[in-house]
C-alpha positions as CSV (number, residue, x, y, z in Angstrom):
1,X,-8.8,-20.4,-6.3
2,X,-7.4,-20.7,-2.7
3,X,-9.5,-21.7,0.3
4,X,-10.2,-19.5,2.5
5,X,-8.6,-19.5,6.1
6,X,-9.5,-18.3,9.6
7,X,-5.9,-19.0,10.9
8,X,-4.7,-15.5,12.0
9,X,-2.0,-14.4,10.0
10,X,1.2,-13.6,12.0
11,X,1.7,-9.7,12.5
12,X,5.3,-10.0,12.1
13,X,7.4,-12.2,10.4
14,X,11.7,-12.3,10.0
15,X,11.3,-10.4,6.6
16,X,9.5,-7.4,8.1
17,X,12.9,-6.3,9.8
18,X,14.8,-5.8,6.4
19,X,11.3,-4.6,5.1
20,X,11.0,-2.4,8.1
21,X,14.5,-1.1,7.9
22,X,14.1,0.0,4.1
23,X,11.0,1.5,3.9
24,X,11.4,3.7,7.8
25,X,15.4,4.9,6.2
26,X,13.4,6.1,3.1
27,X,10.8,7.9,5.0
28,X,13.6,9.1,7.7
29,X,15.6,10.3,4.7
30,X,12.6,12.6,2.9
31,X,11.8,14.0,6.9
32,X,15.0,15.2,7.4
33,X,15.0,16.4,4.0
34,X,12.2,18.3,5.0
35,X,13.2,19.8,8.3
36,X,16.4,21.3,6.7
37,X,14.4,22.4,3.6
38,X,11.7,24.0,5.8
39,X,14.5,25.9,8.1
40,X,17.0,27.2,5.5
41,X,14.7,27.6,2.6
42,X,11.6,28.7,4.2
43,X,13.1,29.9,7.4
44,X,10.9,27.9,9.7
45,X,11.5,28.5,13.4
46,X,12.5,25.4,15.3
47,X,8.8,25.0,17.0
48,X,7.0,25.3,13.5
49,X,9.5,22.3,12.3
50,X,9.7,20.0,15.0
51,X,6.5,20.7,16.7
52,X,3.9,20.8,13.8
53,X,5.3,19.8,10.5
54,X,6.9,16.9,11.2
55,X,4.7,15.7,13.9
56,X,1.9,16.4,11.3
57,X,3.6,14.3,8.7
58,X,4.7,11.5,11.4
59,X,0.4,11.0,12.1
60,X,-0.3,10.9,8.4
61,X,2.2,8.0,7.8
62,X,1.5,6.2,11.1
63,X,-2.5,6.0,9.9
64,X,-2.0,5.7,6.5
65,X,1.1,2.6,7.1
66,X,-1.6,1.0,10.1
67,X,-4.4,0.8,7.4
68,X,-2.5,-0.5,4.6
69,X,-0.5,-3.5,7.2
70,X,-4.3,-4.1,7.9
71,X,-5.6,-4.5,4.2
72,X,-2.5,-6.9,3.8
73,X,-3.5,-9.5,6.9
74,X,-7.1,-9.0,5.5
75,X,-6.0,-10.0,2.1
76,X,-4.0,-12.9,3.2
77,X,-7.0,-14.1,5.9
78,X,-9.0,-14.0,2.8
79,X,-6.8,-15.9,0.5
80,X,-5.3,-18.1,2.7
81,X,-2.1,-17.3,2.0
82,X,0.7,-16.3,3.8
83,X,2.7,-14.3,1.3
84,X,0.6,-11.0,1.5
85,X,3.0,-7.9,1.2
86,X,1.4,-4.1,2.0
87,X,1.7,-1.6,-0.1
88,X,4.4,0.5,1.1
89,X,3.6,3.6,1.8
90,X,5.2,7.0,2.3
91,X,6.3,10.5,1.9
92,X,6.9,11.9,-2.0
93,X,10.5,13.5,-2.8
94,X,9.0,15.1,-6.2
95,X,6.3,16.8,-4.2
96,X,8.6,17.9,-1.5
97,X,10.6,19.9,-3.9
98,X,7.5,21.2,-5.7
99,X,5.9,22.6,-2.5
100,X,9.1,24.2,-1.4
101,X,10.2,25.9,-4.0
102,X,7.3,26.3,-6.3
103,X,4.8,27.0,-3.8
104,X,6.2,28.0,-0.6
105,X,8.9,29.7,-1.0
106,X,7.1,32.1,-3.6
107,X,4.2,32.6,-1.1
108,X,7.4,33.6,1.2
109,X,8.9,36.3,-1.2
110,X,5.5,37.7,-2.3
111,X,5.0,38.1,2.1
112,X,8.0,39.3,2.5
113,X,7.8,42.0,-0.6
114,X,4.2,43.2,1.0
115,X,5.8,44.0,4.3
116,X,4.3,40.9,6.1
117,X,5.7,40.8,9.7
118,X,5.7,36.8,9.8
119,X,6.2,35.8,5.5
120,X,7.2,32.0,7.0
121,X,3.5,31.8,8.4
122,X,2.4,32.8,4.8
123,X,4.9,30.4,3.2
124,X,3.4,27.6,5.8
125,X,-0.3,28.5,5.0
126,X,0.7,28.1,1.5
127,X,2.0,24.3,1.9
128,X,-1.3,23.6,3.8
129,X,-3.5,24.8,1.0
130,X,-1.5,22.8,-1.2
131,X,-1.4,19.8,0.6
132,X,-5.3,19.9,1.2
133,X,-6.1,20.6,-2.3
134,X,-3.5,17.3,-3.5
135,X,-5.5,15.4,-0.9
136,X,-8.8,16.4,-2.2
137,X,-7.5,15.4,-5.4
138,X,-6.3,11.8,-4.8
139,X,-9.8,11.3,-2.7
140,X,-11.7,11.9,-5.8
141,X,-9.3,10.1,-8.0
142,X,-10.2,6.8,-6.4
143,X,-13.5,6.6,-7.7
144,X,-12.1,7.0,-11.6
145,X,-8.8,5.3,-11.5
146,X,-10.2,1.5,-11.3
147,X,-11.3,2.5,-15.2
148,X,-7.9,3.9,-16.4
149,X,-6.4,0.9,-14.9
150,X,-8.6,-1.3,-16.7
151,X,-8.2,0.5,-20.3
152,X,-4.3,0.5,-19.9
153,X,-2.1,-2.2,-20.4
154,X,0.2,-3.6,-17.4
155,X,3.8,-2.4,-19.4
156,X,2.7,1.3,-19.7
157,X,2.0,1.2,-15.9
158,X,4.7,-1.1,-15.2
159,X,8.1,0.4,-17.4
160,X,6.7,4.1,-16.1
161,X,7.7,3.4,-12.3
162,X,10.4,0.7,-13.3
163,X,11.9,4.0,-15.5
164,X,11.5,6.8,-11.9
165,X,12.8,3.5,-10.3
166,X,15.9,3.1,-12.3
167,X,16.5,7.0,-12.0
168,X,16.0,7.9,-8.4
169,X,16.6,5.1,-6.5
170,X,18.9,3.1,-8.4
171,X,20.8,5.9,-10.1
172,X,20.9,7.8,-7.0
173,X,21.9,5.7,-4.6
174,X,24.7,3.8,-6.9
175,X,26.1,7.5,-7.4
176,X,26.1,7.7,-3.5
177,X,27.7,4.1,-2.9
178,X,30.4,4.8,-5.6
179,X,31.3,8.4,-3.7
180,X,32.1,6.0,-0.3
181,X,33.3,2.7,-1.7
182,X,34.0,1.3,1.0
183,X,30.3,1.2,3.2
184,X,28.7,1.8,-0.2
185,X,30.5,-1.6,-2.1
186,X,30.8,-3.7,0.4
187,X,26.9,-3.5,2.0
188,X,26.1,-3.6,-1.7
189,X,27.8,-6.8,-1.9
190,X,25.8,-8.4,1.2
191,X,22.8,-7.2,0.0
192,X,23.2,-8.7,-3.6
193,X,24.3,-12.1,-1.6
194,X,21.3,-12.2,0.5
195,X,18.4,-11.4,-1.6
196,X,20.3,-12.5,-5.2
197,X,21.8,-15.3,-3.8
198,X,19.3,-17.1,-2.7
199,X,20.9,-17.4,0.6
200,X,20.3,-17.1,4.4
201,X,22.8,-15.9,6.7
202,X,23.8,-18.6,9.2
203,X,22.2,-18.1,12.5
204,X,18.8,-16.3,10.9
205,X,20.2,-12.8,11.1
206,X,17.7,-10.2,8.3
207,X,19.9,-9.6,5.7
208,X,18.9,-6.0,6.2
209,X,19.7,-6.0,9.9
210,X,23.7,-6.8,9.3
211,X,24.1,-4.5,6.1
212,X,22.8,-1.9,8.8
213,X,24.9,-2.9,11.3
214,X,27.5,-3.2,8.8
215,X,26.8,0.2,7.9
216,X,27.1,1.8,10.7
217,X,29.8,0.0,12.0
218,X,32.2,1.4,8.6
219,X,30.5,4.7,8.3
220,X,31.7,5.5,12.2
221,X,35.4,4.4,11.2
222,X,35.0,6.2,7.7
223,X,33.7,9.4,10.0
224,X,30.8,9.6,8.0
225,X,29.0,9.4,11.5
226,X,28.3,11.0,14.1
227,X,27.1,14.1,11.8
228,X,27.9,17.2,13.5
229,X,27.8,18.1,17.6
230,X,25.3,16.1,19.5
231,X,21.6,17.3,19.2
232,X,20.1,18.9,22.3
233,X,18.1,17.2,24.7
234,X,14.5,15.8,22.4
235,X,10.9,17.7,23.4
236,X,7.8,16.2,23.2
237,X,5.8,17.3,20.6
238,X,2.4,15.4,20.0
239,X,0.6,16.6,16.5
240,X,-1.8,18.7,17.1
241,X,-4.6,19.9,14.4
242,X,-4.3,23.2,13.1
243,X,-8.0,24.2,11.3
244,X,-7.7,27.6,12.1
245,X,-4.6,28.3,10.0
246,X,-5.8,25.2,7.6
247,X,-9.2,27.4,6.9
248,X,-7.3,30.5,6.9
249,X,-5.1,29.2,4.1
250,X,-8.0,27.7,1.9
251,X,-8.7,31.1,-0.8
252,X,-9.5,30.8,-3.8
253,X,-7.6,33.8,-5.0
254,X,-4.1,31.5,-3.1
255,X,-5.2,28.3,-4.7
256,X,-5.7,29.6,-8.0
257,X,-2.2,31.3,-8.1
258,X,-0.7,27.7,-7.3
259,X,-2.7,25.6,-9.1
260,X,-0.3,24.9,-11.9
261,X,1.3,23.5,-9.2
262,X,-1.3,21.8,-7.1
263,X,-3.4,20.3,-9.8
264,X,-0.6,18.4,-11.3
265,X,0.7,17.1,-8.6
266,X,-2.6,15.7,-7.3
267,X,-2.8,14.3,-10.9
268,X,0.7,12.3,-10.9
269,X,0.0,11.2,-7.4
270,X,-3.0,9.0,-8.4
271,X,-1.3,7.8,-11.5
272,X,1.7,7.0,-9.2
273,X,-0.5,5.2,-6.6
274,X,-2.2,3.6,-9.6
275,X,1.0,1.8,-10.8
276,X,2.3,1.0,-7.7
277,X,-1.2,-0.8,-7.4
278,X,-0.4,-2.8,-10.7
279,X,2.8,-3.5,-9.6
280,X,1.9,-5.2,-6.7
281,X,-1.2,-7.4,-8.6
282,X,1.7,-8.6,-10.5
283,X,4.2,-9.6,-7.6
284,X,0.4,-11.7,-6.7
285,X,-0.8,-8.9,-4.2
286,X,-4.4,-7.7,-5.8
287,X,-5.3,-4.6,-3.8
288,X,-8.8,-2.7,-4.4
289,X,-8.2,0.2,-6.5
290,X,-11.2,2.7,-4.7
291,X,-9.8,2.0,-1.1
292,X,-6.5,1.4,-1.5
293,X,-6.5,5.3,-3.5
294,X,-9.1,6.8,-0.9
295,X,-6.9,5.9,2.0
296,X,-4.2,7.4,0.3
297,X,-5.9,10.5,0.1
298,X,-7.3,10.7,3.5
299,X,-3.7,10.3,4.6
300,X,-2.7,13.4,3.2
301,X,-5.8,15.6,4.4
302,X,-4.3,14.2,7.8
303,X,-1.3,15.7,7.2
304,X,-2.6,19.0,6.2
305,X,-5.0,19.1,9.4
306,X,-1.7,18.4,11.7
307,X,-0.2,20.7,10.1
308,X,2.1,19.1,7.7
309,X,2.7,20.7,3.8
310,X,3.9,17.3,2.4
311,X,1.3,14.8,0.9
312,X,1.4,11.2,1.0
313,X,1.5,8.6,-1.9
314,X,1.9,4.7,-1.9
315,X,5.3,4.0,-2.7
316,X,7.5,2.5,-5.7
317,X,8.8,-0.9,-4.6
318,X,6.4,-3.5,-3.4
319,X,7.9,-6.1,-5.5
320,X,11.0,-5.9,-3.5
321,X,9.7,-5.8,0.0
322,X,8.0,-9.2,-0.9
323,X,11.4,-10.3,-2.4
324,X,13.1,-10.1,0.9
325,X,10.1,-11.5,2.8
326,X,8.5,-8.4,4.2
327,X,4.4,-9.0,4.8
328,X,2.5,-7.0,6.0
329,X,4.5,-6.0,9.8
330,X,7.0,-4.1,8.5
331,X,4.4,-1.6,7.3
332,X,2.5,-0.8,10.7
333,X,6.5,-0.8,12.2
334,X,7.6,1.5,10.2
335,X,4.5,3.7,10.5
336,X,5.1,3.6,14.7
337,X,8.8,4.2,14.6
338,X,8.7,7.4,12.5
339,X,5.7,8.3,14.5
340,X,8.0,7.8,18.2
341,X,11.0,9.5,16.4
342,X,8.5,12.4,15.3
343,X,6.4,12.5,18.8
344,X,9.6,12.3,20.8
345,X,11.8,14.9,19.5
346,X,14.6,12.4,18.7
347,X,14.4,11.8,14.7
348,X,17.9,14.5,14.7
349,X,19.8,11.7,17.0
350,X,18.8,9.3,14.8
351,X,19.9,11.2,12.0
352,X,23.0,12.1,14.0
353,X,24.2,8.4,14.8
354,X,23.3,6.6,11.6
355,X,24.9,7.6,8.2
356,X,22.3,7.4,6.2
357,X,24.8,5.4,4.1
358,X,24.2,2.5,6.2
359,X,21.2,1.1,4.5
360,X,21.2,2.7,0.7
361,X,21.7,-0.7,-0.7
362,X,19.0,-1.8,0.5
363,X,17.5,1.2,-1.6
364,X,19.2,1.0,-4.3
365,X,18.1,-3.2,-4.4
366,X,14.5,-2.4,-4.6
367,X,15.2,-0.2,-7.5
368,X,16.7,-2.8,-9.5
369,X,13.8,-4.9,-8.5
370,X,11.1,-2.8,-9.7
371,X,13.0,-2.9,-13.2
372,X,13.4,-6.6,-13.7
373,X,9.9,-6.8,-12.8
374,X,8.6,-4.7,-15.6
375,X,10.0,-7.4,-17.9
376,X,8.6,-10.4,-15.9
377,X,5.4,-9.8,-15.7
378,X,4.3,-8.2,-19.3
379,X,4.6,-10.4,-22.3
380,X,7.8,-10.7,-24.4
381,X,6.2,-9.0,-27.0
382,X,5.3,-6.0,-25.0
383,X,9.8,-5.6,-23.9
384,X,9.7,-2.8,-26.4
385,X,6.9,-0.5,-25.0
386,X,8.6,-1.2,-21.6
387,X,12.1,0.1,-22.9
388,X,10.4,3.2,-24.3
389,X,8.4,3.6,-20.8
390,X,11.7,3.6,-19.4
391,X,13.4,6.1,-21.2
392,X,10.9,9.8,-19.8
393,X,12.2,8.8,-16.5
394,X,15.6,8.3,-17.1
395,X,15.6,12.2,-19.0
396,X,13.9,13.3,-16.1
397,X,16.9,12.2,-13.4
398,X,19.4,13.7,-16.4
399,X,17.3,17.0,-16.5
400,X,16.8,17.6,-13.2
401,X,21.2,16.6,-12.8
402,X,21.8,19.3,-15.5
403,X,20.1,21.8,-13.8
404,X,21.7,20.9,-10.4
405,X,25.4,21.1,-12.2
406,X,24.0,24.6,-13.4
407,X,23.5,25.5,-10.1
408,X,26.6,24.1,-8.5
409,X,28.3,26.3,-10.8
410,X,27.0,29.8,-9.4
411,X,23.8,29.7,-12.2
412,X,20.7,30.3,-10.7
413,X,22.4,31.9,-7.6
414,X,22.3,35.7,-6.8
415,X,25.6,36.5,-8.1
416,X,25.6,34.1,-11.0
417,X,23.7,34.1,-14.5
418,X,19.9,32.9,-14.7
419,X,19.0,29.3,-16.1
420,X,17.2,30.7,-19.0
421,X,17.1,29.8,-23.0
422,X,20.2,31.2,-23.1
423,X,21.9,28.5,-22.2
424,X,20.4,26.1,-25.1
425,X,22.8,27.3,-27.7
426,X,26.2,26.1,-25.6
427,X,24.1,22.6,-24.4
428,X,23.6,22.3,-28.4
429,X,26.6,22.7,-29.5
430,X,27.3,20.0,-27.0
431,X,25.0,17.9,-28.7
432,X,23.4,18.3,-25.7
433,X,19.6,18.8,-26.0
434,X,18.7,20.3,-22.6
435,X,15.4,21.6,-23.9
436,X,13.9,18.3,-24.7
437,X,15.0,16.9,-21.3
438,X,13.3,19.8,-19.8
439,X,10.1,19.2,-21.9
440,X,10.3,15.2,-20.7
441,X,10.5,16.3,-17.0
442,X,7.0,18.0,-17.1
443,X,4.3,15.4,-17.2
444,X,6.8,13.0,-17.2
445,X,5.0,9.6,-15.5
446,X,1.9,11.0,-18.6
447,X,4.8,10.9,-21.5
448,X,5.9,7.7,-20.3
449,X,2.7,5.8,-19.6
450,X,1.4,7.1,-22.9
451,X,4.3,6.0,-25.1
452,X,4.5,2.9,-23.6
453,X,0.7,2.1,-23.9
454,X,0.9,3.4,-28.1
455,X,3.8,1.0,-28.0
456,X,2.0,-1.9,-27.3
457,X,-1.2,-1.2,-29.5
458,X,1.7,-0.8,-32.2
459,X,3.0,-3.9,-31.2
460,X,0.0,-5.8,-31.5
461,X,-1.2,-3.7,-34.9
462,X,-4.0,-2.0,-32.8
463,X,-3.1,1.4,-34.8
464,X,-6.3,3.2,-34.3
465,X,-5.9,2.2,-30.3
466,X,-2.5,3.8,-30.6
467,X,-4.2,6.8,-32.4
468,X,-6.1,7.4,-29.1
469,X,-3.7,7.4,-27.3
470,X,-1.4,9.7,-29.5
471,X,-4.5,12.6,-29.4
472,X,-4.6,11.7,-25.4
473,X,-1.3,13.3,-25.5
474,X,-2.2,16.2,-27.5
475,X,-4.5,16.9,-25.2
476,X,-2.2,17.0,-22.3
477,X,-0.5,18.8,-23.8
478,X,-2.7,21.3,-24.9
479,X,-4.1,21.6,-21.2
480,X,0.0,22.3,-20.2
481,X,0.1,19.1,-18.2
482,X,2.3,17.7,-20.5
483,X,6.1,19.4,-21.7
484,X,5.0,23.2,-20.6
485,X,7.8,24.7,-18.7
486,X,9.0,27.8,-17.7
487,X,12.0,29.2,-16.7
488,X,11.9,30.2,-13.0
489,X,15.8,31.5,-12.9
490,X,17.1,29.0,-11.0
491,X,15.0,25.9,-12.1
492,X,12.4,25.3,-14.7
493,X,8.8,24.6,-13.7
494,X,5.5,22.9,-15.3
495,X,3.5,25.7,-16.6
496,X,-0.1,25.0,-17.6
497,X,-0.4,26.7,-20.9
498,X,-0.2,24.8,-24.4
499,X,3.0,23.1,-25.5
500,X,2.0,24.2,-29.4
501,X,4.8,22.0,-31.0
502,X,4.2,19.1,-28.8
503,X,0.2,19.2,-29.4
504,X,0.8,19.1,-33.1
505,X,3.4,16.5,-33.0
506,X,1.1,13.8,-31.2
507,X,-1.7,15.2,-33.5
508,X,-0.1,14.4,-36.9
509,X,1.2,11.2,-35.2
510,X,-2.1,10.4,-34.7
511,X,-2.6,11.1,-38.5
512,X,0.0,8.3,-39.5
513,X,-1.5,5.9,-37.0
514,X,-4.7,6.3,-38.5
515,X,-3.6,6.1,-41.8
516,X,-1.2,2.8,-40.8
517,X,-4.3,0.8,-40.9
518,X,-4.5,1.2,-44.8
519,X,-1.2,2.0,-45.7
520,X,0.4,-1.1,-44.1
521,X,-0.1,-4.9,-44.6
522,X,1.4,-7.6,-42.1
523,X,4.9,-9.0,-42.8
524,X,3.5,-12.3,-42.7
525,X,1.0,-11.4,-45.2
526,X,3.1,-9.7,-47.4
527,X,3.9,-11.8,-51.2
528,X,7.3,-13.4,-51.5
529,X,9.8,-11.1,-52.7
């Protein structure tokens, strides 16, 4: 055990720029995301967008990245170490889609088809019920999730975010890189050779400083940047709380309409935090599970009384902030910038003078990361169950790029066909099996976390443990948390009512694992042939 220390621990180190630079472009990237969703989409007015929601989102992640920078200098003071990285910490894409178009946008239509005078109001109300009710829910789910951490081993936690990893950073951003080669290769390329490598740049320069610069520098000569005419002059616009609206939203008869949505949400949001917990314990950072959750809840009941619709979550990717030497500064940095960018009016120049291009290897690095650490830190026995934890995350990214090829060609849209069952019969006979990826997508960090937990009890001839967990998944499924979806004409959706086939699949798997016990003998204890 390490002595303890009472030397203060630095509150910035050189790693914290490249750590810095990668977490604030992922949160700059979901915020803009955001603002364009919540004007075109939603038809927001330009004060509702740049004066509440994003300042509302900008306070949660300022307080929610200053606590979780403090928890890191506290653990290191502790310890007595000086390798402490925070829990990064940040803004849900998954969510942000959910809200929009399965929450807000139908609380728009239903306004606008009653004659409301102002259906973006209702659509806004919506997003605040929903994001107080998620908040609610990852509150409470601090106080249980220490136990479901304990009772589930590290490669179902571990392969399920190495799996979203793989699909939506990795997979993404190499799509992205390979559409520009020439930023996209090439700041690849540095990035590989700085944190890969082994190497520092002569002089001290941050690896994630140059490929930046780099970055810029190309996507300016490439005209991938400036984006568009210059933005007009920035307005301040300090968050301010919004309880009247935030009560007015919180009905029962309006939460109970989106609670299919709501509820799981909340749910994968503490599962989510949970591994990201996990993964950091096993790059050496142990966090407290009841804190570290609450916080992240209280975060996102921020956002909801500033008037933000978008919860917060702790993010995938600690292992590779510590990789390239981020502690716990680039946290709190990150938290202040987006918060002056927010505050200030100015996040659209940003956005205007830096491709966002510049730093996705950076991105698409920590993706990678999270992978190869699935493998190092669970036993070689266990590589299969983190395989098979890989695999619901990988459908998912496939699913949700069918759907958007669907959509890209006029299905979905008002002139074109719906995305219905329909469609199963041509995907078939493509030996394409859309409806299972569809199914995979709902519940999908459950599906993964449960296969790869029955994986390992398989592996190490615990059948009646893999039994369990087999009728745990029966009953997510029965509950419709699990592979329910609907079609919504333009998307599918979860819907919380019993997946039948699936609930008597994992039931009569649970049979043969039960019946493995007696039916089986060990390979080693088998007689010589």
């Amino acid at each position: 055990m390490r002595p303890a220390t009472r030397a203060p621990t630095p509150r910035f180190v050189r790693g914290d720029l490249d750590g810095f630079i990668g977490l604030a472009l992922d949160n700059l990237v979901l915020l803009l995301l955001i603002s364009a969703l919540c004007r075109f989409v939603l038809g927001f007015d330009d004060a509702l967008v740049l004066g509440t929601v994003l300042p509302g989102a900008a306070v949660s992640l300022l307080a929610g990245n200053l606590f979780y920078a403090w928890q890191a200098r506290r653990l290191a003071a502790r310890e007595g170490r000086n390798d402490v990285c925070a829990l990064p910490f940040g803004l849900n894409t998954i969510t942000v889609f959910s809200f929009v178009f399965l929450v807000m946008l139908p609380a728009k239509l239903a306004a606008t088809a009653a004659g409301s005078a102002d259906p973006a109001r209702a659509a806004w109300q919506a997003g605040l019920l929903a994001c107080f009710g998620t908040g609610v829910i990852e509150f409470a789910g601090a106080f249980v999730a220490g136990w479901v951490r304990r009772h589930t081993p590290r490669a179902a936690l571990l392969s399920t975010l190495a799996g979203l990893a793989l699909a939506f950073i990795a997979l993404g951003f190499l799509m992205r890189a390979y559409a520009h080669p020439l930023i996209g290769i090439v700041t690849l390329v540095v990035v590989l050779v700085g944190y890969f490598g082994r190497v520092r740049l002569r002089g001290g320069l941050p690896v994630g400083v140059v490929v930046v610069i780099l970055g810029v520098a190309l996507g300016w000569t490439l005209g991938l940047a400036p984006t568009g005419p210059l933005p007009p002059a920035p307005k301040l616009a300090l968050p301010v709380p919004v309880l009247g609206a935030l009560l007015e939203s919180l009905r029962l008869d309006q939460f109970l309409a989106y609670a299919s949505v709501i509820v799981p949400m909340g749910l994968i949001s503490v599962i989510g935090s949970l591994q990201n917990l996990e993964s950091a314990e096993a790059a050496g950072d142990a966090y407290d599970t009841r804190s570290s959750l609450a916080v992240n809840g209280i975060a996102t009941l921020v956002a909801a009384v500033f008037g933000s619709c978008f919860p917060t979550t702790l993010y995938i990717g600690h292992p590779g902030w510590k990789a390239m030497g981020a502690r716990a500064g680039y946290s709190s940095l990150s938290g202040v910038f987006i918060a002056l960018l927010c505050f200030s009016g100015t996040i659209a120049h940003v956005a205007w003078a830096v491709p966002i291009d510049a730093g996705i290897a950076i991105l698409l690095w920590i993706g990678i990361v999270m992978a190869v650490q699935a493998f190092e830190a669970t036993p070689r026995l266990h590589f299969p169950a983190v395989v098979i934890g890989l695999l619901p995350g990988l459908a998912m990214w496939g699913s949700l790029m069918l759907k958007a090829g669907l959509r890209a060609a006029g299905a979905g849209s008002p002139n074109g066909p719906a995305i219905t069952d329909a469609l199963l019969p041509a995907f078939h006979a493509a030996d394409v099996w859309a409806d299972g990826a569809f199914a995979l997508e709902q519940g999908v960090v459950f599906t993964a976390m449960i296969l790869s937990a029955a994986t390992v009890a398989i592996v190490e001839r615990q059948f009646l443990r893999a039994a369990v967990w087999m009728a745990v998944a029966a009953l997510l499924s029965a509950t419709g948390l699990m592979h329910a979806y609907r079609y919504t004409g333009a998307d599918t959706a979860l819907d919380l009512h019993p997946a039948w086939p699936f609930v008597i699949a994992y039931l009569a798997s649970a049979a043969v694992l039960v019946a493995a016990r007696w039916l089986t003998v060990p390979e080693d204890d088998r007689p010589a042939a």
